[in-house]
LUMLUM-459210 format. One record per residue (C-alpha): residue number from 1; residue in three letters; x, y, z. Coordinates in nm, 2 decimals. Layout:
% residues N
<rec nr="NUM" rest="ALA" X="X" Y="Y" Z="Z"/>
...
END
This chain:
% residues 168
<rec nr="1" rest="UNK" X="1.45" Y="2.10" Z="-2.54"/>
<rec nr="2" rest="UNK" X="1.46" Y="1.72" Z="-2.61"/>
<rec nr="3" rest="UNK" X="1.81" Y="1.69" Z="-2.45"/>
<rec nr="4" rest="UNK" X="1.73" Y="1.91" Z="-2.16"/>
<rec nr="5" rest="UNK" X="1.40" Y="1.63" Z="-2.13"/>
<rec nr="6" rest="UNK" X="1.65" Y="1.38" Z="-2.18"/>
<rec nr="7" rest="UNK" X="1.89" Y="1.49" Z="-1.86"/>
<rec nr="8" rest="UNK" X="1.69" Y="1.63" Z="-1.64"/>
<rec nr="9" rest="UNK" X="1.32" Y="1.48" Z="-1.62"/>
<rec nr="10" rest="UNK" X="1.40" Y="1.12" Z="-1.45"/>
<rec nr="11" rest="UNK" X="1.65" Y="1.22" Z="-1.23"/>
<rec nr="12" rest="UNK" X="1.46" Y="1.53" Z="-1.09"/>
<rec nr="13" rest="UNK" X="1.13" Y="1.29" Z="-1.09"/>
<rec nr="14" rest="UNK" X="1.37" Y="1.03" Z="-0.86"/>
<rec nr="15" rest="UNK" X="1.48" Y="1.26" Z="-0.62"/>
<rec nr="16" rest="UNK" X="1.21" Y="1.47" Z="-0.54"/>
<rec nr="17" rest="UNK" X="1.03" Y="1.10" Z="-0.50"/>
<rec nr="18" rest="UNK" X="1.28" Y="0.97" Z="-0.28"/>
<rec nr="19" rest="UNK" X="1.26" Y="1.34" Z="-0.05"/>
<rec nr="20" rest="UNK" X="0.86" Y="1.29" Z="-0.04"/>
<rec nr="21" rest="UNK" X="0.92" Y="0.90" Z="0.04"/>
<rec nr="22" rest="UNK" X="1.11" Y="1.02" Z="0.32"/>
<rec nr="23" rest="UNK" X="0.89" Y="1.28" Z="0.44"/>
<rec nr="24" rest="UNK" X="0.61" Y="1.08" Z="0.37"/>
<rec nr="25" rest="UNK" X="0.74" Y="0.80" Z="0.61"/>
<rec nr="26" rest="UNK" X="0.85" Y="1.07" Z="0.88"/>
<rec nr="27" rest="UNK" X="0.52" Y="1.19" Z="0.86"/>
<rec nr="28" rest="UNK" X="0.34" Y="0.85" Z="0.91"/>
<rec nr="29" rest="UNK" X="0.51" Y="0.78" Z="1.19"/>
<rec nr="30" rest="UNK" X="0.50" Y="1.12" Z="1.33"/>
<rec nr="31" rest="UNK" X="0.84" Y="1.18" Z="1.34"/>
<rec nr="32" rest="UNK" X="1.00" Y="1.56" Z="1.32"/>
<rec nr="33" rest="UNK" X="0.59" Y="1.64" Z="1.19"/>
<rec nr="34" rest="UNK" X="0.67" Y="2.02" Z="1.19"/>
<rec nr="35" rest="UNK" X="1.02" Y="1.96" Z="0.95"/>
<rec nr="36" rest="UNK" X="0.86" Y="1.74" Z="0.74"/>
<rec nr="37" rest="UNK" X="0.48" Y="1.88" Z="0.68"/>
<rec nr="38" rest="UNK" X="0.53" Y="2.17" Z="0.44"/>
<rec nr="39" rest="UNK" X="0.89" Y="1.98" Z="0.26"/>
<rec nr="40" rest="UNK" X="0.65" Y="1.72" Z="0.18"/>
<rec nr="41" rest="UNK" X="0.37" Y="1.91" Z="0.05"/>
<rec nr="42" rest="UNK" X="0.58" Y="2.19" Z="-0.12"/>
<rec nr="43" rest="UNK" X="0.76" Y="1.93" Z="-0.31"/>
<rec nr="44" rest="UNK" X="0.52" Y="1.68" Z="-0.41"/>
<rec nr="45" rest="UNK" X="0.38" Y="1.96" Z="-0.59"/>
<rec nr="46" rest="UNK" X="0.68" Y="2.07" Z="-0.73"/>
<rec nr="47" rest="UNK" X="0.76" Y="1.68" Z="-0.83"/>
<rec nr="48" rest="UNK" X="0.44" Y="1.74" Z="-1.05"/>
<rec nr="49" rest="UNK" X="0.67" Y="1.92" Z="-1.30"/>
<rec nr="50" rest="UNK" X="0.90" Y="1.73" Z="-1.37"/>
<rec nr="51" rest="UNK" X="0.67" Y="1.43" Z="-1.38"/>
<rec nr="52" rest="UNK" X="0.52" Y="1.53" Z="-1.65"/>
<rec nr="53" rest="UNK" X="0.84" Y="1.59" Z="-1.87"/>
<rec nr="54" rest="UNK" X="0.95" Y="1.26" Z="-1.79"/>
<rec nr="55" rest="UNK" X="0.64" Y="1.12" Z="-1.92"/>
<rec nr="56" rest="UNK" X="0.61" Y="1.36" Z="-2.21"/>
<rec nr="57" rest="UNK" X="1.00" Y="1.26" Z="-2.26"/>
<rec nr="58" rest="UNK" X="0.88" Y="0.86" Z="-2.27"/>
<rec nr="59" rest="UNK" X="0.52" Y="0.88" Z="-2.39"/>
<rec nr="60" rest="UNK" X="0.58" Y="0.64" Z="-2.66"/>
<rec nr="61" rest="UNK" X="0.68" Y="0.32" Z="-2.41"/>
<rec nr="62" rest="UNK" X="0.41" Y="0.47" Z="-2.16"/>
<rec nr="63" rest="UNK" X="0.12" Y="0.47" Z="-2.39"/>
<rec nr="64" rest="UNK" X="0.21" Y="0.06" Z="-2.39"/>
<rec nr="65" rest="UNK" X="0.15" Y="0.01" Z="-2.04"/>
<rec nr="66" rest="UNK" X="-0.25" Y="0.13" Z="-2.11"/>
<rec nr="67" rest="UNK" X="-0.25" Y="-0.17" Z="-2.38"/>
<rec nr="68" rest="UNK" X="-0.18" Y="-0.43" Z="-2.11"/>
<rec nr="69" rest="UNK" X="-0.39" Y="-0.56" Z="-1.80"/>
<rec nr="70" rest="UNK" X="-0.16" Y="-0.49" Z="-1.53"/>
<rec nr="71" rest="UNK" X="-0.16" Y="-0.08" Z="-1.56"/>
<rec nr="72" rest="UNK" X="-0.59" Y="-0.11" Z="-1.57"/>
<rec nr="73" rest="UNK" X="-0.50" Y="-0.30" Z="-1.24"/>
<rec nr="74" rest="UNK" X="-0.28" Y="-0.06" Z="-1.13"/>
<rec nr="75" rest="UNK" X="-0.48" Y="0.28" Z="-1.16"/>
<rec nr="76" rest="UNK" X="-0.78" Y="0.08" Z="-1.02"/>
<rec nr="77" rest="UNK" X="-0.63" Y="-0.08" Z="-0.70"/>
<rec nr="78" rest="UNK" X="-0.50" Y="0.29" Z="-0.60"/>
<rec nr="79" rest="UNK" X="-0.82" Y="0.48" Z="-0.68"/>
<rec nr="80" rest="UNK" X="-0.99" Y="0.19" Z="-0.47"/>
<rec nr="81" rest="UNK" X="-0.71" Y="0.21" Z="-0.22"/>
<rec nr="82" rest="UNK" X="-0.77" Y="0.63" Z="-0.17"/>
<rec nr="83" rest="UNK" X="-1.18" Y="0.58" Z="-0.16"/>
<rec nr="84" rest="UNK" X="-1.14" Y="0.47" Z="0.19"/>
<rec nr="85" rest="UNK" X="-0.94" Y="0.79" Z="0.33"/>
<rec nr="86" rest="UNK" X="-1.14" Y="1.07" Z="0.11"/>
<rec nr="87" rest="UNK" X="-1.49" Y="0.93" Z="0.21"/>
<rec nr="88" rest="UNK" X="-1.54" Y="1.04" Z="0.57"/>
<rec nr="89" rest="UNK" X="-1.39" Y="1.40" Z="0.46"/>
<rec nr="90" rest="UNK" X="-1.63" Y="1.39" Z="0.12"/>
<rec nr="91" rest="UNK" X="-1.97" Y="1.31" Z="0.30"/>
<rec nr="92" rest="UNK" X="-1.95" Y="1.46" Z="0.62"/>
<rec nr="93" rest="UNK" X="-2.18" Y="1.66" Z="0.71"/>
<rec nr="94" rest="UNK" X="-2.07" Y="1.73" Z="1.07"/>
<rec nr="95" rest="UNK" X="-1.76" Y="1.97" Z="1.23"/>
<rec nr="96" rest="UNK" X="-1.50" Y="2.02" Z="1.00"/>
<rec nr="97" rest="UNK" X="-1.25" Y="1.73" Z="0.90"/>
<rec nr="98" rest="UNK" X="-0.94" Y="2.00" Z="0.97"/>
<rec nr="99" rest="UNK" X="-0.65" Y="2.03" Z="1.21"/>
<rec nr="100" rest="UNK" X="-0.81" Y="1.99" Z="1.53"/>
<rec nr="101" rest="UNK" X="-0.58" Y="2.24" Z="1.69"/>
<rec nr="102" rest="UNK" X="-0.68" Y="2.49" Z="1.41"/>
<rec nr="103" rest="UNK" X="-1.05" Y="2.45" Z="1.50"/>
<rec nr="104" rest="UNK" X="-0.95" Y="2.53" Z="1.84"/>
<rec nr="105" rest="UNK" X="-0.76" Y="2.82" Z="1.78"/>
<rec nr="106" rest="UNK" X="-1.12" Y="2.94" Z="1.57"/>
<rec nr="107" rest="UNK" X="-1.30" Y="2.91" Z="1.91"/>
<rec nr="108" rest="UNK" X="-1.05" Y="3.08" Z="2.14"/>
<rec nr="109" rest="UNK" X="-1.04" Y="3.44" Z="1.86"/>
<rec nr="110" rest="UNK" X="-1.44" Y="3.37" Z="1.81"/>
<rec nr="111" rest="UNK" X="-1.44" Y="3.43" Z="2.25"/>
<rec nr="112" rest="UNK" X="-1.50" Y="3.73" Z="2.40"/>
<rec nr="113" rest="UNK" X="-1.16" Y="3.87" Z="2.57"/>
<rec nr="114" rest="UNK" X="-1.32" Y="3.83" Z="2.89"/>
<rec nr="115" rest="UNK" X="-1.40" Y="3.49" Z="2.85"/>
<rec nr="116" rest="UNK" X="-1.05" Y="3.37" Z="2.80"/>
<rec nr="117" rest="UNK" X="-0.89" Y="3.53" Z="3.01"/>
<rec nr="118" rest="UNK" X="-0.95" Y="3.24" Z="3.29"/>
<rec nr="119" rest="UNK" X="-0.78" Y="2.99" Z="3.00"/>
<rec nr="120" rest="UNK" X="-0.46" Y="3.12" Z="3.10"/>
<rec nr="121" rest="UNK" X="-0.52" Y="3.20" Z="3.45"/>
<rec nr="122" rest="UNK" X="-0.57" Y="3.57" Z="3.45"/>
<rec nr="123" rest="UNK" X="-0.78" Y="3.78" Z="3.57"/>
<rec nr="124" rest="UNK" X="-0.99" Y="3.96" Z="3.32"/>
<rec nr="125" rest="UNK" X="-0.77" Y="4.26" Z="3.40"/>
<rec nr="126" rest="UNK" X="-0.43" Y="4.12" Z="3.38"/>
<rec nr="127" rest="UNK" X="-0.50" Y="3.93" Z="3.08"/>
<rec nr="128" rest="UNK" X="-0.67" Y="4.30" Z="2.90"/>
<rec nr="129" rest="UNK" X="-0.31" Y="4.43" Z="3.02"/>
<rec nr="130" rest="UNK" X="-0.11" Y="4.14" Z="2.87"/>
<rec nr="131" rest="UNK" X="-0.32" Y="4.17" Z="2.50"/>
<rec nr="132" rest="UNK" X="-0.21" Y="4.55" Z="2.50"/>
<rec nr="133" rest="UNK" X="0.14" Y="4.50" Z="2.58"/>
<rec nr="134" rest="UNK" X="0.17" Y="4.24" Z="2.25"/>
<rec nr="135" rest="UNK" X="0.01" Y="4.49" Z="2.05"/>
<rec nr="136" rest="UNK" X="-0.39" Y="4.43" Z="2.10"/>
<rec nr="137" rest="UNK" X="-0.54" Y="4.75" Z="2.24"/>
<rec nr="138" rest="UNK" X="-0.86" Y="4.59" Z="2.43"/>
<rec nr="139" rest="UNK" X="-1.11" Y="4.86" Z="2.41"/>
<rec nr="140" rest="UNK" X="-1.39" Y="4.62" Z="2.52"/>
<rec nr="141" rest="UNK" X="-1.35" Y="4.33" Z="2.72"/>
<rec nr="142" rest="UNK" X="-1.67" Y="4.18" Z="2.54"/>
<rec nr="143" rest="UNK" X="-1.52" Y="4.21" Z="2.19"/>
<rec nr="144" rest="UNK" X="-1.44" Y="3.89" Z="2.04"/>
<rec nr="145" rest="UNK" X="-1.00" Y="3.79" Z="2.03"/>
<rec nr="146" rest="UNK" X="-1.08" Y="3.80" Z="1.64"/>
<rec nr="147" rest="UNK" X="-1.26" Y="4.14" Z="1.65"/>
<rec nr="148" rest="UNK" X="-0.92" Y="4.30" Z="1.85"/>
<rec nr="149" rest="UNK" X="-0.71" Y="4.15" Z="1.61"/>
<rec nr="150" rest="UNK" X="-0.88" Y="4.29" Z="1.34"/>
<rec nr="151" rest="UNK" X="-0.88" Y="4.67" Z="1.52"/>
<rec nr="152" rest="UNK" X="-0.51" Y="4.60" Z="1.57"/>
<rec nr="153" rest="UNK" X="-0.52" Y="4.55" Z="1.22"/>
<rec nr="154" rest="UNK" X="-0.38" Y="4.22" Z="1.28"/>
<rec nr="155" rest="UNK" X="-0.51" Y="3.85" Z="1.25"/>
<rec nr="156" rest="UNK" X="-0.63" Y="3.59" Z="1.41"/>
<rec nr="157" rest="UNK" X="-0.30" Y="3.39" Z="1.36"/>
<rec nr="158" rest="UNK" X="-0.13" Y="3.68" Z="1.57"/>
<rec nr="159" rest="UNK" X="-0.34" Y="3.68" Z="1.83"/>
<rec nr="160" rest="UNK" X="-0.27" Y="3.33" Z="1.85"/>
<rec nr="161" rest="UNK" X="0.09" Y="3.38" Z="1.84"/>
<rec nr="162" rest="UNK" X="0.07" Y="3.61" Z="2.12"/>
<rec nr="163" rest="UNK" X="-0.15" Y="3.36" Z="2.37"/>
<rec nr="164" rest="UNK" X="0.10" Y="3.09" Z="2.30"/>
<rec nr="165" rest="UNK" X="0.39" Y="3.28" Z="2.44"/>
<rec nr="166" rest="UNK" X="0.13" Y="3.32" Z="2.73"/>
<rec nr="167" rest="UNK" X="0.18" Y="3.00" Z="2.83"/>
<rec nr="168" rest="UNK" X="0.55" Y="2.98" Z="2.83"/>
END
């Protein structure tokens, strides 16, 4: 096990840092988001792993760094650092922090059929017709996109799916 520590846990910890460095930076800068988003999460996760072998591998010379000032420094300056960005998620007591498109998305399935239908300039009629055709029998135009979905025995996320090709 010690030689498998030994070969594997710094490397692996290096690349899978450099690949969320990379994402990371693509995603700050907004580049490629939809590439990057779920490498970059996925992996950081997956980095967790071998992060801990490589410290388990070198816990001896780690366990020095808490006897000096500058890792005390260190931990501090980053927890300080993150306070900042967690805070207005952590106390607020308003709308949701989320993906604003997602929020969206949760008021166009909370509508009534009827109501959306005008979204993506149809008549009530037309846009009943369209919802059957991708699979959402419409038995009342009142009934919410997230109640059809669920009739359909589909989800929301379809029904979405089906009024973005709408608007192709």
């Amino acid at each position: 096990m010690h030689s498998l520590l030994s070969r594997y846990a710094t490397p692996l910890v290096t690349g899978l840092f450099v690949v969320s460095l990379v994402s990371g930076i693509a995603l700050f800068f907004h580049f490629q988001s939809g590439a990057f988003h779920s490498m970059h999460e996925w992996l950081s996760m997956v980095l967790t792993l071998p992060f801990i072998l490589h410290i388990w591998k070198n816990w001896r010379p780690f366990q020095n760094y808490f006897k000096r000032l500058p890792m005390a420094l260190a931990i501090g300056v980053s927890i300080a650092a993150s306070i900042p960005f967690a805070w207005p998620a952590l106390t607020s007591t308003g709308p949701s922090t989320g993906n604003p498109a997602v929020a969206m998305a949760g008021v166009i399935t909370g509508s009534p059929a009827a109501e959306v239908a005008p979204l993506f300039d149809q008549t009530e009629e037309a846009f009943l017709a369209l919802l059957s055709e991708g699979g959402f029998p419409v038995s009342d135009a009142r009934k919410t996109l997230r109640e059809i979905a669920a009739e359909s025995g589909k989800t929301d996320r379809d029904v979405v799916a089906l009024l973005a090709s709408m608007r192709k």
